[in-house]
TIMI-2910 file (N, C-alpha, C, CB; in pm, 1 decimal, decimal comma, always signed):
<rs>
+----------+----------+----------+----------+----------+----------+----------+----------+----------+----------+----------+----------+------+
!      n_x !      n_y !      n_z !     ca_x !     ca_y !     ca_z !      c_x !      c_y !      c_z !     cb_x !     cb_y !     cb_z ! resn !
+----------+----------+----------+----------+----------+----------+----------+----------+----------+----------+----------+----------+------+
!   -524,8 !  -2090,4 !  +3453,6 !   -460,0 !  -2010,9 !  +3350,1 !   -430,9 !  -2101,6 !  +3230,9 !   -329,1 !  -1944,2 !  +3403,6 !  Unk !
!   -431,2 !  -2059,6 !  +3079,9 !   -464,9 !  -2145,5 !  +2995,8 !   -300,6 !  -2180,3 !  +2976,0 !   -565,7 !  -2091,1 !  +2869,7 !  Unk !
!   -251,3 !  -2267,4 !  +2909,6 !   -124,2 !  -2303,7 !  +2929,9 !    -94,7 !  -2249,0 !  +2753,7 !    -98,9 !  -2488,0 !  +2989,9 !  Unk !
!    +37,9 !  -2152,6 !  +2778,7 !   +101,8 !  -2086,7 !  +2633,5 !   +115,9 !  -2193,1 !  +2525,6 !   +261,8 !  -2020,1 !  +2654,5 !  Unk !
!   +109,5 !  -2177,9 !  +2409,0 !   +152,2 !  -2245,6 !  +2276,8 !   +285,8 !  -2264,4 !  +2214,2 !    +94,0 !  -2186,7 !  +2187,5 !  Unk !
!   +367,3 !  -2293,0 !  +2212,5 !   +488,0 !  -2239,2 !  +2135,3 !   +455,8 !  -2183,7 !  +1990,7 !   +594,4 !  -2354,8 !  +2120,4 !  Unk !
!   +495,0 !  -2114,9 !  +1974,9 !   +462,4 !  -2060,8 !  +1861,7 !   +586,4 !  -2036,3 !  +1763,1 !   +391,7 !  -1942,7 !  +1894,4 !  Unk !
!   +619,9 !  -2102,5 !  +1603,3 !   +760,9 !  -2126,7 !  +1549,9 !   +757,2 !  -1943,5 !  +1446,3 !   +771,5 !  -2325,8 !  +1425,6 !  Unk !
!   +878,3 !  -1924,2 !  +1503,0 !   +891,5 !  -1810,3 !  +1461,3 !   +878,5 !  -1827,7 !  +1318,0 !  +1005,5 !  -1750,4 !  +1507,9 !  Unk !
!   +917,5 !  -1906,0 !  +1243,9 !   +899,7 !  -1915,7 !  +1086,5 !   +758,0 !  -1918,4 !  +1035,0 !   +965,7 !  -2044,2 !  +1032,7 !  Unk !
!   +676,7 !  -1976,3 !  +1106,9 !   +509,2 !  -1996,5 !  +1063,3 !   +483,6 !  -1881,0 !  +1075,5 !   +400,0 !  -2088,8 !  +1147,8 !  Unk !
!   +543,7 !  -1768,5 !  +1179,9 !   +438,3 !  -1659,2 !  +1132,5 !   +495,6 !  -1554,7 !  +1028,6 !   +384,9 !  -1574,0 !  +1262,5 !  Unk !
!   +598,4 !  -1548,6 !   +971,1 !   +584,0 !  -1511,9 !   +823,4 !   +545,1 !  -1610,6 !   +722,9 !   +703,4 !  -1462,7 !   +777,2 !  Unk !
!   +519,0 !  -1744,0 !   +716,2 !   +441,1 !  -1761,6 !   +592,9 !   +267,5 !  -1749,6 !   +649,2 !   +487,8 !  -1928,3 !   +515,5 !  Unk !
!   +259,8 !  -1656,2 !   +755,1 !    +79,8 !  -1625,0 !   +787,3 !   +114,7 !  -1462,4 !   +774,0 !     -8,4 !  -1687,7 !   +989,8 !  Unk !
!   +161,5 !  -1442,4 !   +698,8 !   +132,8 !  -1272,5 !   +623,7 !    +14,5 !  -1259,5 !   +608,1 !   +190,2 !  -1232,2 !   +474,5 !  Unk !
!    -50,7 !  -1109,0 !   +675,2 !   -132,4 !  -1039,7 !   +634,1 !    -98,2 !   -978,6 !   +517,8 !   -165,0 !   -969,9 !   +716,5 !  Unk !
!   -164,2 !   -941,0 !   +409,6 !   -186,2 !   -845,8 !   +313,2 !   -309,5 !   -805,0 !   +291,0 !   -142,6 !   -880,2 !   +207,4 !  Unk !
!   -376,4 !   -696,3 !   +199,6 !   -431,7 !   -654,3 !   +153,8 !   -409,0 !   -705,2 !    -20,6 !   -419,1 !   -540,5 !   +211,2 !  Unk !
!   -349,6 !   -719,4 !    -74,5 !   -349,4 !   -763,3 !   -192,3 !   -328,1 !   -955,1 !   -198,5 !   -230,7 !   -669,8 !   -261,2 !  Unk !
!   -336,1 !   -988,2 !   -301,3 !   -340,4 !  -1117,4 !   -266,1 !   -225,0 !  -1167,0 !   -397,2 !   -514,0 !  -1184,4 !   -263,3 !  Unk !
!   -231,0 !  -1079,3 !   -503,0 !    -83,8 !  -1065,2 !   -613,3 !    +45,2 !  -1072,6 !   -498,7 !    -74,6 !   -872,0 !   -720,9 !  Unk !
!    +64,2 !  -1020,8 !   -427,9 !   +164,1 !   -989,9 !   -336,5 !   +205,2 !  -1121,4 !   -267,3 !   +116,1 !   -883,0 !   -238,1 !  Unk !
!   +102,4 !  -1208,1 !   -219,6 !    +93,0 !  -1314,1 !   -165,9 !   +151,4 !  -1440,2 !   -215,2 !    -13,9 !  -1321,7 !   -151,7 !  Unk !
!    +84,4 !  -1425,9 !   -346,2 !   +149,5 !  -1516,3 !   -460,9 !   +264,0 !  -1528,2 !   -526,8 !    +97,9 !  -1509,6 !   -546,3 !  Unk !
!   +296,7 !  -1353,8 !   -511,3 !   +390,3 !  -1338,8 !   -551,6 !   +544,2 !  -1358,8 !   -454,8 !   +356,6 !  -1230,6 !   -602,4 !  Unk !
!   +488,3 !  -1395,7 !   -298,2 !   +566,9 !  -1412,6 !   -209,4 !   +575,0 !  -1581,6 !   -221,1 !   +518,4 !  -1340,3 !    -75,9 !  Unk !
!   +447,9 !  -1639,7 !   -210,2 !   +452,9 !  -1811,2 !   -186,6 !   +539,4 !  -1860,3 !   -324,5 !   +264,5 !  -1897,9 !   -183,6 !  Unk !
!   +604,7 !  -1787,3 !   -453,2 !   +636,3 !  -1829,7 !   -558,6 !   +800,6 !  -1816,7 !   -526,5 !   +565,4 !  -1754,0 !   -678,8 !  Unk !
!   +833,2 !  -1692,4 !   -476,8 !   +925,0 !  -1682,4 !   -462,5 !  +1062,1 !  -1729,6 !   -361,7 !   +893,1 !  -1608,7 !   -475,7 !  Unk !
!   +956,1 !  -1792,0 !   -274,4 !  +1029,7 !  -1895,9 !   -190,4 !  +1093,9 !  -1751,3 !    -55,2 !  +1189,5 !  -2006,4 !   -316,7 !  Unk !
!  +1086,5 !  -1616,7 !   -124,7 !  +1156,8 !  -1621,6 !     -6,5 !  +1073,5 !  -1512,0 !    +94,3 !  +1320,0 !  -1584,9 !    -36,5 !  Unk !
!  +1007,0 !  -1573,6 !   +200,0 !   +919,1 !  -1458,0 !   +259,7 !   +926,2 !  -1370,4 !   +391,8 !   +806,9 !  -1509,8 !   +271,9 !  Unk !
!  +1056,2 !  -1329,9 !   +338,1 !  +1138,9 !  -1230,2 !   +417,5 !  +1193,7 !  -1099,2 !   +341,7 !  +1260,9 !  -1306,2 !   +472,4 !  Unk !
!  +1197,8 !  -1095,1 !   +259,4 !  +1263,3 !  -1046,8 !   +153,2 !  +1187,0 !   -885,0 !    +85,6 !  +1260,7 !  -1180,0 !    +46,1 !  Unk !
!  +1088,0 !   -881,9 !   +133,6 !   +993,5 !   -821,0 !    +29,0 !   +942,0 !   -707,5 !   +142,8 !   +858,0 !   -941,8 !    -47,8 !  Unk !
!   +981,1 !   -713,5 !   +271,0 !  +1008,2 !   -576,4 !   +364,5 !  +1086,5 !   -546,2 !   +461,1 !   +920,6 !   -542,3 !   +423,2 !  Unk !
!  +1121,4 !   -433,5 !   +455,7 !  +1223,4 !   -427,1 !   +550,7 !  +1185,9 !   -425,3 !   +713,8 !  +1296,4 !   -306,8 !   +514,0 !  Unk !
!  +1015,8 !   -412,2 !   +733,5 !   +967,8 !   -420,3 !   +878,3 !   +846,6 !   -475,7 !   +885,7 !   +959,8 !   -294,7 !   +946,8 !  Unk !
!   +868,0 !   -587,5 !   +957,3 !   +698,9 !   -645,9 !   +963,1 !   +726,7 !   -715,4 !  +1102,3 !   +632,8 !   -779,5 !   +813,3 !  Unk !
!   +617,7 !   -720,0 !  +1141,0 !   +552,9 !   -724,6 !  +1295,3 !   +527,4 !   -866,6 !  +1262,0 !   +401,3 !   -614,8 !  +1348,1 !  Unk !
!   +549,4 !   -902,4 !  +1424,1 !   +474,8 !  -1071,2 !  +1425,4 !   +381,9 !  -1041,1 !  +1522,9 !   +578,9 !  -1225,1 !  +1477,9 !  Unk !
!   +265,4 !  -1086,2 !  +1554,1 !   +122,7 !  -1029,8 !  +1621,5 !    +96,7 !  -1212,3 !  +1659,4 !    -28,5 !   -920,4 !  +1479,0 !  Unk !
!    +69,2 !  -1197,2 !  +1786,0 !    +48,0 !  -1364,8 !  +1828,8 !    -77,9 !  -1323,8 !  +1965,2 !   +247,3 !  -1467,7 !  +1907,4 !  Unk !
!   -211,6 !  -1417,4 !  +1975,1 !   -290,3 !  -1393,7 !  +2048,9 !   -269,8 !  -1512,0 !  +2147,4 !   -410,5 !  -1370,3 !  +1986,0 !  Unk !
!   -316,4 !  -1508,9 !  +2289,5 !   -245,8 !  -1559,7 !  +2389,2 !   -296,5 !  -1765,8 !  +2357,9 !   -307,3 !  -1460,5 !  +2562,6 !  Unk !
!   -395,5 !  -1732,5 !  +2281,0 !   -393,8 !  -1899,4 !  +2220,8 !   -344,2 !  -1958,6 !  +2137,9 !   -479,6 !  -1945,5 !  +2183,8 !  Unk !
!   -241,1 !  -1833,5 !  +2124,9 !   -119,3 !  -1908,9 !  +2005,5 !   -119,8 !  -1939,1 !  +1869,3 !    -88,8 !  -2032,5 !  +2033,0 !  Unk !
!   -208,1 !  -1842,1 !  +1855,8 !   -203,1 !  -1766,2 !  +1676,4 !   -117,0 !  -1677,3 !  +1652,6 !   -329,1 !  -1681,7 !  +1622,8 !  Unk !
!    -92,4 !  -1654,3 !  +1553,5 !    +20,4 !  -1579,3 !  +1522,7 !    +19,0 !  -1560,4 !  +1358,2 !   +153,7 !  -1655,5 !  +1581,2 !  Unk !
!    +43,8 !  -1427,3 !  +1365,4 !   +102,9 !  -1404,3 !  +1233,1 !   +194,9 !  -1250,1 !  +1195,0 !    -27,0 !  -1416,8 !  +1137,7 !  Unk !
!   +208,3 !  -1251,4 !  +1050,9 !   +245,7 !  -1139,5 !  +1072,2 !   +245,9 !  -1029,1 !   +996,1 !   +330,3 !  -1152,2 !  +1101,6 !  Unk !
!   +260,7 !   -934,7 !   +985,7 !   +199,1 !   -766,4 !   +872,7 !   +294,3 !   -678,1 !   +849,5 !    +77,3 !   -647,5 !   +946,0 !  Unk !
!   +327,6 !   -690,3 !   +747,5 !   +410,5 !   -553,4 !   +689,4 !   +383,5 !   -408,9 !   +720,1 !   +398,7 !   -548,0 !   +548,4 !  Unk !
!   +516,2 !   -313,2 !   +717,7 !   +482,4 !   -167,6 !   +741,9 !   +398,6 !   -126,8 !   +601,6 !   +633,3 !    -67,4 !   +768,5 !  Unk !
!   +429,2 !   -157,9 !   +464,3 !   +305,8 !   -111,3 !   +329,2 !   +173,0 !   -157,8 !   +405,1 !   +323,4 !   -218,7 !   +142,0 !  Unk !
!   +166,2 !   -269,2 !   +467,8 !     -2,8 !   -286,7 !   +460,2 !    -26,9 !   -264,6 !   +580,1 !    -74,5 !   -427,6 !   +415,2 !  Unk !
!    +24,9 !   -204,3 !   +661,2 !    -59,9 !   -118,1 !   +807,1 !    -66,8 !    +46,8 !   +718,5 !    +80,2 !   -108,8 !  +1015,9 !  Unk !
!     +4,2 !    +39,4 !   +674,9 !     +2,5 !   +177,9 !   +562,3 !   -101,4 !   +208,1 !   +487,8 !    +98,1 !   +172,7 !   +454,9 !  Unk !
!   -165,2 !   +101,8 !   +450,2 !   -264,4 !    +43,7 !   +343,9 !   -378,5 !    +88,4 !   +452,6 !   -250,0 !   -146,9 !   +289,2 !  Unk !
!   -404,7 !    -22,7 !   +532,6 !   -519,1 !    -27,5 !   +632,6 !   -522,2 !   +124,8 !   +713,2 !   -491,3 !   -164,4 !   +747,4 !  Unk !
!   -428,3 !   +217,5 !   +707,9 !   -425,5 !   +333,9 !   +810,8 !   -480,7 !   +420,7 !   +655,8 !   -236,9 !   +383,6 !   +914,3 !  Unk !
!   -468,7 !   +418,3 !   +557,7 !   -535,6 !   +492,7 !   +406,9 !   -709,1 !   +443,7 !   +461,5 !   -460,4 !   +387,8 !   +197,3 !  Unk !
!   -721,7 !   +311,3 !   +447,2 !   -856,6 !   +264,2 !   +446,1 !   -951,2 !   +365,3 !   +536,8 !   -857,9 !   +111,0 !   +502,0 !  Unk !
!   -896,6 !   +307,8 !   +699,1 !   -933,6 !   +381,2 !   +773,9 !   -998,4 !   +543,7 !   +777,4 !   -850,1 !   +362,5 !   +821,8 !  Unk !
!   -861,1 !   +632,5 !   +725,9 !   -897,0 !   +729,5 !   +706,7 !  -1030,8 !   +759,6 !   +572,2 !   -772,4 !   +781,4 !   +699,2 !  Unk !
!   -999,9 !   +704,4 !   +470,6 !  -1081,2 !   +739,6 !   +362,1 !  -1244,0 !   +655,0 !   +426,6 !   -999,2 !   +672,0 !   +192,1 !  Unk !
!  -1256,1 !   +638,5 !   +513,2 !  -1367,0 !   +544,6 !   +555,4 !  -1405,7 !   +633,9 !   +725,2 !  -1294,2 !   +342,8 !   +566,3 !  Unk !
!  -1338,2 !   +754,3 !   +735,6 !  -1432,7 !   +822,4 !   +824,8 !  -1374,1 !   +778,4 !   +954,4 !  -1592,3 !   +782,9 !   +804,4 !  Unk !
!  -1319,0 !   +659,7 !   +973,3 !  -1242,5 !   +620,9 !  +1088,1 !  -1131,7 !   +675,7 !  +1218,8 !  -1192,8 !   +553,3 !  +1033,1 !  Unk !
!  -1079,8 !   +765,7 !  +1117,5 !   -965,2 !   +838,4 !  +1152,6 !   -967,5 !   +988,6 !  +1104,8 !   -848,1 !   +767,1 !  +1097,1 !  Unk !
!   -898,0 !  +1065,5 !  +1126,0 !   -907,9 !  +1188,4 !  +1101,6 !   -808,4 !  +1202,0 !   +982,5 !   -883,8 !  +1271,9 !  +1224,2 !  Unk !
!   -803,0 !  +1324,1 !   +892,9 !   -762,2 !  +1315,7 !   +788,7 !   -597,9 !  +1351,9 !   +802,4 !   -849,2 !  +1394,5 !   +705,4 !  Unk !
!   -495,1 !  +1243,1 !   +782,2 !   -372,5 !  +1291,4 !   +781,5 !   -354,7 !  +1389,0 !   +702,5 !   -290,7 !  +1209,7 !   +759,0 !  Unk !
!   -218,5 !  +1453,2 !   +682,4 !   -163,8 !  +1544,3 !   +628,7 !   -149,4 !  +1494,2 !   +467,7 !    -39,3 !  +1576,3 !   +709,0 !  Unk !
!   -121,6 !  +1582,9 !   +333,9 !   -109,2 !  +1547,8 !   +227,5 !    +62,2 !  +1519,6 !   +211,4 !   -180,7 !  +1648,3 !   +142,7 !  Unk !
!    +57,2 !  +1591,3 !   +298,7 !   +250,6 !  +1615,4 !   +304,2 !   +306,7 !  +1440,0 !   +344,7 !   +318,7 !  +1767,7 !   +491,1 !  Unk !
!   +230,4 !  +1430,7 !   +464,4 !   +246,4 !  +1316,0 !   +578,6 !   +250,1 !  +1192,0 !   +446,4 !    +82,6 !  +1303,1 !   +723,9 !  Unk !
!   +135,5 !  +1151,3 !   +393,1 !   +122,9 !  +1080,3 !   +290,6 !   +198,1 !  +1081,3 !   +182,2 !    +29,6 !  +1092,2 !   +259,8 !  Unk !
!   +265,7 !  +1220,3 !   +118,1 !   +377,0 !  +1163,7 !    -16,6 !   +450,6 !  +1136,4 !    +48,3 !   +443,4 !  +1246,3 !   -134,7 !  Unk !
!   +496,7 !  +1211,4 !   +204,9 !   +692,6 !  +1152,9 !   +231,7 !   +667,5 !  +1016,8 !   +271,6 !   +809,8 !  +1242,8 !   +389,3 !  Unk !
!   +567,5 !   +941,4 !   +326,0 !   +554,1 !   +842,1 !   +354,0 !   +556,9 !   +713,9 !   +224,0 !   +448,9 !   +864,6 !   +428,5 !  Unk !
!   +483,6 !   +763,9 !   +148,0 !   +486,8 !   +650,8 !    +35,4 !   +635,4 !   +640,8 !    -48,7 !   +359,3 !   +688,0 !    -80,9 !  Unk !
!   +650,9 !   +711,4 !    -83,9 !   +803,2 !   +777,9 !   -138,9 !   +910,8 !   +738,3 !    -35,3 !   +804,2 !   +963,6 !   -149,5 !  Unk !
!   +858,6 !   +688,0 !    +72,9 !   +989,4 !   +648,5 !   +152,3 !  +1023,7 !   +514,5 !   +173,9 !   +988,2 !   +699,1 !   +279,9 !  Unk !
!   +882,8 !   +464,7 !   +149,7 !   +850,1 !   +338,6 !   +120,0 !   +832,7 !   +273,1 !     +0,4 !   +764,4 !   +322,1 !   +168,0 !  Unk !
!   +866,0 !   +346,6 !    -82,6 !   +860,4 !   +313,9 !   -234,2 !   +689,2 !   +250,9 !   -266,2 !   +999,4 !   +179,1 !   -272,5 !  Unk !
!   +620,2 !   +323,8 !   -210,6 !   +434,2 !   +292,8 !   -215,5 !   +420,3 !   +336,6 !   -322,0 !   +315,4 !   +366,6 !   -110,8 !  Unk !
+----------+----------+----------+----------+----------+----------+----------+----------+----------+----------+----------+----------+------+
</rs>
């Protein structure tokens, strides 16, 4: 069995996923990269990568998806209360 990694909870918010890369910059400038959502996931694979993704950009990637045939077409409704709740 392969032996676990420690993995520092701080490294995996400065390994943010995004979709934009303004966002990124605009996080590494600001020193503070916690700040800029109120829910983001830390995602770690059993060799001890890790990082982590905001609720806007699983939001983002679940738009992609759909507009790309992937997924079935959410609701129009589903999509304004969602962005609007999220300030998207």
């Amino acid at each position: 069995m392969p032996q676990k990694s420690k993995i520092d909870p701080a490294k995996i918010f400065e390994r943010r996923a995004s979709l934009n890369p303004h966002e990124i910059a605009a996080r590494e400038t600001s020193g503070c990269e916690t700040c800029d959502s109120r829910l983001v996931f830390a995602l770690a694979t059993r060799e001890g990568d890790a990082f982590s993704i905001d609720l806007p950009t699983i939001i983002a990637c679940l738009g992609q998806a759909e507009e790309r045939g992937h997924l079935p077409p959410l609701p129009a409704n589903w999509w304004n209360k969602t962005r609007n709740h999220l300030n998207l």
